[in-house]
N, C-alpha and C positions, 0 to 999 in steps of 0.2 A: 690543380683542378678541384680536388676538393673543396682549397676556400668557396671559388666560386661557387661550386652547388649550393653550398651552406647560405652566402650571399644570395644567392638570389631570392631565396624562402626571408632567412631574416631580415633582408632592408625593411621590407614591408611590414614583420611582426615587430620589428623595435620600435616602429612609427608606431604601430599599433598600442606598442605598451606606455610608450609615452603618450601619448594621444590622452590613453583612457586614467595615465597617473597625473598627469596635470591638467586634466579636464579643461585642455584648450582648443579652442576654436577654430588658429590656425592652420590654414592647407598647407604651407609650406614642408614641414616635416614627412607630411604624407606625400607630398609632391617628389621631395628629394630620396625618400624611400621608395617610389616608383620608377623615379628617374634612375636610381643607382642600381636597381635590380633592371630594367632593362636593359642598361650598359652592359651589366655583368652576364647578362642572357648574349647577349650579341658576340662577347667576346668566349663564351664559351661556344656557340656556334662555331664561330670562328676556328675554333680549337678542333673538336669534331670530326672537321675537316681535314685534319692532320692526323687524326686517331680517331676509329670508328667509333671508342665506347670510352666513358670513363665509368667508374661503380667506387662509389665509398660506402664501407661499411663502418656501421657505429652501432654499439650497444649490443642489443635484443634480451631475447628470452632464450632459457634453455640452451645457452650456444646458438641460438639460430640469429644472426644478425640483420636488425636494421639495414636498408638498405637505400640511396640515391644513387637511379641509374638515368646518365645521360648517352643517348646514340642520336643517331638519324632522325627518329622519329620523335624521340621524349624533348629532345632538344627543339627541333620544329616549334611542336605544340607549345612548349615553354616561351619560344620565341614570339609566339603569336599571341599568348597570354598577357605577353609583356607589353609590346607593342598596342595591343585594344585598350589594356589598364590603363595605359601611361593615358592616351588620347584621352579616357574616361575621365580621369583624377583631373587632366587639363582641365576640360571643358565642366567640370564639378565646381574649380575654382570661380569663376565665373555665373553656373548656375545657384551653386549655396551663398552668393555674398550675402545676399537680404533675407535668407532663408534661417527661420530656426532651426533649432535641432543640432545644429555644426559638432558639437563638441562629443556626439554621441557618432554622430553621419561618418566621420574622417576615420575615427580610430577600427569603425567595423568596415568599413571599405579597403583599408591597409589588411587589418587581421583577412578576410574573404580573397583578396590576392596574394598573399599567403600562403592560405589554403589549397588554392589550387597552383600553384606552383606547387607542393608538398605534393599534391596527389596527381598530377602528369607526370615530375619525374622519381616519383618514389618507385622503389623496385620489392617491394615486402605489403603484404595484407593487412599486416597490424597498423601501419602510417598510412594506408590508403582510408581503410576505415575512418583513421584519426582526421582525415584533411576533408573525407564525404561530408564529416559530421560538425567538424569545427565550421567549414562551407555554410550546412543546412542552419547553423545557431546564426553565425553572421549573418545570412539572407535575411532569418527572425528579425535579427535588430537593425537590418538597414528598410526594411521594408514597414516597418513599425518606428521609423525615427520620425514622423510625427502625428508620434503614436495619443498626441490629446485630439485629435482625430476620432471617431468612431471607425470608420471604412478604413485607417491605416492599421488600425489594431486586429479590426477583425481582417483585413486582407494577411495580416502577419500570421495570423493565428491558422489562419487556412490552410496558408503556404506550409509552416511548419507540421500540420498536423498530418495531410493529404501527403507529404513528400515522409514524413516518416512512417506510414502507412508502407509503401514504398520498399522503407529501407528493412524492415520485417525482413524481405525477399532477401536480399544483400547478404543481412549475417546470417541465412541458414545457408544461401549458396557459398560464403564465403569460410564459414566452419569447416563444410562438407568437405570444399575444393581442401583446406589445409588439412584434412583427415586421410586424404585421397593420397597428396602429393608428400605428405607429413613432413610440411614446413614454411615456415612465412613465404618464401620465394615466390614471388609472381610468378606463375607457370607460363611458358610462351612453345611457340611450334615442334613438332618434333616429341612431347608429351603425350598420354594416351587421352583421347577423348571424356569429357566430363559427363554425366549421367543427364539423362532427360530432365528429373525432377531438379538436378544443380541448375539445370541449363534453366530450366520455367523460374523460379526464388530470382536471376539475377535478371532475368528480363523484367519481372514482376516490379524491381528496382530501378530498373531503367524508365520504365511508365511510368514509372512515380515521378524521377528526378529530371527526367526530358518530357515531361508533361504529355503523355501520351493516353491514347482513349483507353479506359473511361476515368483517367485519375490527370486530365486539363485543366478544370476548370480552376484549380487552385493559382494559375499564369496569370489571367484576366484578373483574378481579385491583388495579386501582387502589384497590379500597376498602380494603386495606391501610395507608393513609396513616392520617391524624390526619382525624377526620369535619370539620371546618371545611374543608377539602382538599376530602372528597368535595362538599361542599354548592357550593364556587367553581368546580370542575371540569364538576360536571352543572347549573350553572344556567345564566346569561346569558354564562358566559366559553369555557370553552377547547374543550367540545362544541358550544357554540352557535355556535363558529366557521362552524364548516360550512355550519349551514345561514344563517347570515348571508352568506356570501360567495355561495350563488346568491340571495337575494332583493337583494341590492343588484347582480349583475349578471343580475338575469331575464331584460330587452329583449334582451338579447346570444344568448340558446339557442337555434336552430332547434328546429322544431315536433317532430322528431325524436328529440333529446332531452332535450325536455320529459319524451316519454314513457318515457325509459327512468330520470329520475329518479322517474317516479310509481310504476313497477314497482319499481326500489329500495326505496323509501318502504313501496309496502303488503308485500313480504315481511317488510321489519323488524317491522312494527306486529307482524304474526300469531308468525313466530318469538320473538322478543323479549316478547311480551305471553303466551307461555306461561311461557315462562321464569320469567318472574316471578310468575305464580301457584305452578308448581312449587316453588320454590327454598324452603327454610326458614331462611334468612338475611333478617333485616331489610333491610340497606344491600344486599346482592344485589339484593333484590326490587330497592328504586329503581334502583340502577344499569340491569336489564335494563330498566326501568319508562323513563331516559332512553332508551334506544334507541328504544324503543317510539314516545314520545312525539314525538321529533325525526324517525322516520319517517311520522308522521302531516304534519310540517311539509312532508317534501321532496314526499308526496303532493298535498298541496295545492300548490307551487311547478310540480307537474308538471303538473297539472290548468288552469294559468293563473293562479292565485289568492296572489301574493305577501304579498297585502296579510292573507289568513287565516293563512298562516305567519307573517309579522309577529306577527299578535297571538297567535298560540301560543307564539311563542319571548316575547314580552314577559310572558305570563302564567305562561308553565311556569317561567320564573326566580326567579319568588317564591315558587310553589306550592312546587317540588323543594328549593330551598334550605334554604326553611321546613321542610318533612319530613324532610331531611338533620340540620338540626339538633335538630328534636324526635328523631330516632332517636341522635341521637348523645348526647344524657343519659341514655336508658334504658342506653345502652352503657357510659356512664360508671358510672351507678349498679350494674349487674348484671352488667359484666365481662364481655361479648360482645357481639355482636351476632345470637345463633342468636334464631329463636321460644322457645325451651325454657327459653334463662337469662331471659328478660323477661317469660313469662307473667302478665297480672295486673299489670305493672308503673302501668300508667295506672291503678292505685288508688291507687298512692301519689303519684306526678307528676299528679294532674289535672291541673293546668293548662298542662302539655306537652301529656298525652293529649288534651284538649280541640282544643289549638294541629294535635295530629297527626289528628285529627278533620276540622277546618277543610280544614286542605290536601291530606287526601287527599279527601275527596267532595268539593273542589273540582279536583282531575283529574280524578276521574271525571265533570265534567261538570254537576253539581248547583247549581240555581240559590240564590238571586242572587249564588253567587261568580265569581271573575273566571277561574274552568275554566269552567265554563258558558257564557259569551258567547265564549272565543275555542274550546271546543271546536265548540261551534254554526259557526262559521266555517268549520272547517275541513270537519265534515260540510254542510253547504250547498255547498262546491267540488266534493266529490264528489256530491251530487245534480244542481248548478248540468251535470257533465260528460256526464250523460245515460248514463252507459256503466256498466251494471250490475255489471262487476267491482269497481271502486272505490266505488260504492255498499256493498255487502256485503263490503268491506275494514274500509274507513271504521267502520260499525256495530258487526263483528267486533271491532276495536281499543276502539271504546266498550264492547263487553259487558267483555274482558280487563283491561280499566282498574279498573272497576265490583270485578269479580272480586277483583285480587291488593289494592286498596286494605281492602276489607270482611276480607279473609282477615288484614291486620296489624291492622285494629283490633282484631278477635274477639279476636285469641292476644293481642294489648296488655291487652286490660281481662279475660279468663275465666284465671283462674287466683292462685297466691297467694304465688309467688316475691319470697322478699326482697331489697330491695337497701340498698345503704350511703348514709348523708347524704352528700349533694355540699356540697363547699365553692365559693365563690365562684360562689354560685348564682343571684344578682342579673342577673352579666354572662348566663350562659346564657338566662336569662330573658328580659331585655333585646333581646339578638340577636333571639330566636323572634318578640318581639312586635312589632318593627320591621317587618319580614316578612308576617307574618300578618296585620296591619291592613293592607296592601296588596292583600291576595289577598279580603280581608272586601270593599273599599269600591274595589278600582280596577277590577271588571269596569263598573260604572255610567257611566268615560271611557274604556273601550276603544276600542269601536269611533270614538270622538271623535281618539282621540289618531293611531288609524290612518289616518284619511280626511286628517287636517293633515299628516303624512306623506307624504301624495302616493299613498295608493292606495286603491282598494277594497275593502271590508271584504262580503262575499258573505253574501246570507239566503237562508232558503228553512225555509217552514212546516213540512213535510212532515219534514222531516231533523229539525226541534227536535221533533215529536213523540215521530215513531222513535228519536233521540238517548236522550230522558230513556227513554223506555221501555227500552230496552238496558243503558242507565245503571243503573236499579235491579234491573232482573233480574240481571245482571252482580255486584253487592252484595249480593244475595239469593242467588248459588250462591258467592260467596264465602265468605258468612258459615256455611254449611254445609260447605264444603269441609272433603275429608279425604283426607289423603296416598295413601289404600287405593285413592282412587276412579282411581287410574293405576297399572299394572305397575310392578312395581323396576326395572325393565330401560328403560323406557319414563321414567319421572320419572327414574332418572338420568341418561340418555342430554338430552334437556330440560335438566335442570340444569348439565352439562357443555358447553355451548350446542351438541349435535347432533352434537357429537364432529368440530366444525368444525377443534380444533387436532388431532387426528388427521387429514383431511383434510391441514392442513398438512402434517404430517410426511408421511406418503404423498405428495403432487402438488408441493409445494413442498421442504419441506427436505432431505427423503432423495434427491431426487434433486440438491440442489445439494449435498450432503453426499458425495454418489460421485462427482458431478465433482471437487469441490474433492481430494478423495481423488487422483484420477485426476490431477487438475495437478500435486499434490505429488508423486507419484512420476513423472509426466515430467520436472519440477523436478529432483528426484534425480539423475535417468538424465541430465540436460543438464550440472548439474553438475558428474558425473565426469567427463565427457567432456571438459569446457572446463578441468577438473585435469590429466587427462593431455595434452590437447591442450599446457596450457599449461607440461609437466614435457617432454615432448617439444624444445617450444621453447626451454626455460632450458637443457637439455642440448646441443642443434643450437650455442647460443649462446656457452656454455661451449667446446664445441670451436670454433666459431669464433675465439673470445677466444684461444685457446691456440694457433694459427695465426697471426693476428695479432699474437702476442706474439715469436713464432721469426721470422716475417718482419722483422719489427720492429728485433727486437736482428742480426739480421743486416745490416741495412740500416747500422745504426748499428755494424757492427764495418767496412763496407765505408766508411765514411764517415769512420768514426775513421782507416783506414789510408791514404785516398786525403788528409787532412788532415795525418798526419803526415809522407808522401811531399810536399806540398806546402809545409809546413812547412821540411822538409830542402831541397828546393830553392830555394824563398822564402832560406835564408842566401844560395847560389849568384847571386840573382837580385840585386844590390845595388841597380841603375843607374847606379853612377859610371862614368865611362871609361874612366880608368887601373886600376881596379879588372878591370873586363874584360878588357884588354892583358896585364897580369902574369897572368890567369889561363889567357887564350891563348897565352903564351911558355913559361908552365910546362908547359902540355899537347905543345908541342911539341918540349921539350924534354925530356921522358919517351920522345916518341915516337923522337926522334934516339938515345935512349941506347939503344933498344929495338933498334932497327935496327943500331948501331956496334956492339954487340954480338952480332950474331946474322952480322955479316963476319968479327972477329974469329974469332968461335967456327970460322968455314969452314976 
């Protein structure tokens, strides 16, 4: 069982590395590394089933080991990972044929499934980190793959900046929690409760990475990428991060906050779920439509109810995916993604519009699809909580769902815009239907698959009535909806997500903008001063130098003469002894002549 774990992560990272070492274009490799890591997910599933847990450990730090843990639940989610990718990578084949970019698009789409395969079934903080951030670099580069684009670049750079914004939270909660429990080990039930301030840093990471208010609007500018991107980005991977990392550490949250991820949760739904009625962009809408939907999940997380998040994030992966991709042929065919270029287009793609039918009134809820039994979950948490606010949160988000879905079908099928044959239209096909037969036939093992998982999956009568009822009303003022029925001022300010990145610039960036202003010119002012300070010193030094050079050679002119005096005397000094005699007879014999003559002279 270990091969397989290992398998499953590297099919896709070898495709990856080959991909970016022979800068080829071809899917195939990426195909067969999707293909082989699904196999291998399945038959570990398989296995599972026979043994609750596998756990390989490899490496670490300090003794503390690396860890791949497969159970009930890591296994699921890997399964479901595998499963969305494969469809995705299909239906790529097909969308990237005429498409640039390929040879950069393949190998960060492999490496990014990877990734999250590494980080659902990793069981250690240090590889969890490794697979958030390997994820957030690969989003960079599939979202910016064509990136001679202006709007793909800046949509890349947004994404990256605003989600790492984000991960701040992450590694101060994630430092804390290893200081707490002291050691990589992902902490799970049964452990003592993590600190209010641990609990706020990882939810603060989750807004970031599930696009949640007020850190969204970075979603909408990612839909600049290549739509196979958008469909891997908002289904079971790099958004579902979020809310996967609190349902696999719920036991850990004081009651505390709990609640402040439920209050999270229900502003997203309502912000986020106008937006998306508002917006007249296809892949907008879904994008806001993720936010929406993954603040429904953290509601429920907040509420107590893991196990209804569970199955919303396992069902919204297939539903969103599937609509990612049925929106991204109308796109292909019609050359945008607006309402206006695609009007009418589901006359000529039935069987997309059909597939874009399926998965949107199965978000909204509508039975027997697998939206309807995990949105039912999720409304039953908020009835199960008794607390009226989240009740009429809950609902609110069902009507808005109901709404912006019925609004693209209308503009998909009323109208008579043409579009162009798609080639290699098998693969798109293909992709859609992989998808779509899961969203048809897998609400009937949901709540099945969630309870072998290890939790409970929440009913309540009352919520399924009120649900569908909301649910169609919701579709019924969609299907009428009209731009007029909201002020200009009002629908764009909504469309603009609340003019939240003004906010930004106001409270956040103009004011780091004047600081940083304000260092550079103390910077300045420092710098002169440590120029002259240091023109000062090279002159002090310089005359010092020119002192010490006159001392110097004086020293050396007294030394040269006290040498050549020594020298001169040094002949004088022989040692011999008759040498000294003759030189003591001759002195006095100068001195005798000195004298005889100075009588003489008298």
């Amino acid at each position: 069982m270990d091969v397989l774990l290992i398998a499953i992560i590297l099919f896709p990272f070898l495709a990856a590395v080959a991909g970016y070492a022979f800068r080829s274009e071809k899917a195939w490799p990426h195909l067969a590394g999707a293909g082989s890591s699904l196999l291998a997910t399945m038959y570990l599933v398989f296995q599972i089933g026979k043994k609750k847990e596998f756990i390989f450990d490899y490496g670490g730090l300090n003794q503390d080991p690396f860890k791949l843990l497969a159970n009930s639940e890591t296994g699921l989610l890997s399964m479901v990972v595998a499963l969305v990718g494969f469809g995705i990578f299909i239906y790529a084949k097909g969308y990237m044929h005429e498409e640039k970019g390929k040879k950069w698009f393949w190998p960060a789409i492999s490496l990014f499934l990877a990734a999250m395969q590494l980080l659902v079934l990793t069981g250690d903080w240090f590889m969890f980190i490794t697979a958030w951030e390997v994820m957030g670099f690969a989003s960079f580069l599939l979202i910016g793959t064509w990136h001679e684009e202006k709007k793909a670049r800046r949509g890349a750079v947004k994404a990256f900046l605003q989600t790492r914004v984000g991960d701040i939270g992450l590694y101060l909660g994630v430092f804390l929690i290893i200081g707490q429990y002291g050691g990589l080990a992902i902490p799970f039930e049964g452990e003592e409760k993590i600190s209010l301030f641990v609990s706020l840093c990882l939810l603060f990471a989750v807004i970031g990475k599930s696009a949640q208010v007020p850190l969204q609007s970075w979603l909408p500018a990612a839909m600049a990428g290549p739509t196979p991107v958008s469909a891997l980005l908002h289904s079971a991977t790099m958004v579902g991060a979020g809310a996967f990392l609190l349902i696999r550490i719920f036991p850990l949250f004081p009651e505390t906050a709990l609640n402040y991820i439920a209050i999270t949760g229900s502003i997203t739904i309502v912000l986020t779920g106008l937006t998306a009625i508002a917006t007249s962009d296809i892949k907008k809408m879904l994008a806001a439509s993720t936010s929406s939907q993954f603040g429904f999940m953290l509601l429920a997380v907040g509420l107590g109810y893991p196990g209804a998040a569970l199955g919303h994030w396992l069902a919204h992966a297939f539903m969103k995916s599937s609509l990612f991709l049925e929106a991204g042929v109308f796109q292909h065919a019609y050359g945008g993604t607006g309402y206006k270029k695609m009007r009418g287009g589901g006359k000529k793609f039935k069987y997309v519009f059909i597939a874009f039918v399926i998965g949107g009134i199965s978000l909204a809820g509508i039975p027997p699809l697998i939206g309807y039994f995990s949105k039912d979950g999720i409304l039953a948490s908020s009835f199960k909580s008794s607390d009226v606010f989240y009740i009429i949160i809950a609902l609110i988000g069902a009507f808005f769902t109901g709404a912006y879905i019925a609004k693209a079908i209308y503009r998909l099928w009323n109208g008579n815009t043409k579009g162009k044959t798609l080639h290699k239209k098998l693969w798109l096909l293909a992709g859609v239907t992989i998808l779509i037969a899961v969203v048809l036939a897998g609400g009937f093992v949901l709540e099945q698959l969630i309870k072998t998982a290890g939790y409970e999956f929440p009913k309540d009568k009352i919520s399924k009535i009120l649900g569908l009822s909301v649910a169609f009303l919701g579709i019924i003022t969609g299907w009428f909806y009209k731009d007029s029925w909201l002020p200009d001022t009002v629908r764009e300010g909504i469309r603009a997500n609340y003019k939240i990145a003004g906010g930004y610039q106001k409270l956040i960036a103009l004011p780091i903008l004047k600081l940083a202003d304000l260092t550079y010119s103390l910077d300045k002012m420092l710098l002169k001063l440590i120029w002259k300070i240091g023109n000062i010193s090279i002159n002090y030094s310089r005359i010092n130098g020119h002192f010490d050079d006159e001392l110097l050679q004086s020293v050396e002119t007294v030394g040269k003469g006290i040498k050549h005096a020594g020298g001169t005397g040094k002949k004088w000094q022989s040692g011999l002894v008759h040498k000294e005699l003759a030189i003591t007879i001759g002195v006095l014999l100068v001195l005798l002549f000195i004298l005889t003559a100075s009588i003489f002279t008298v």
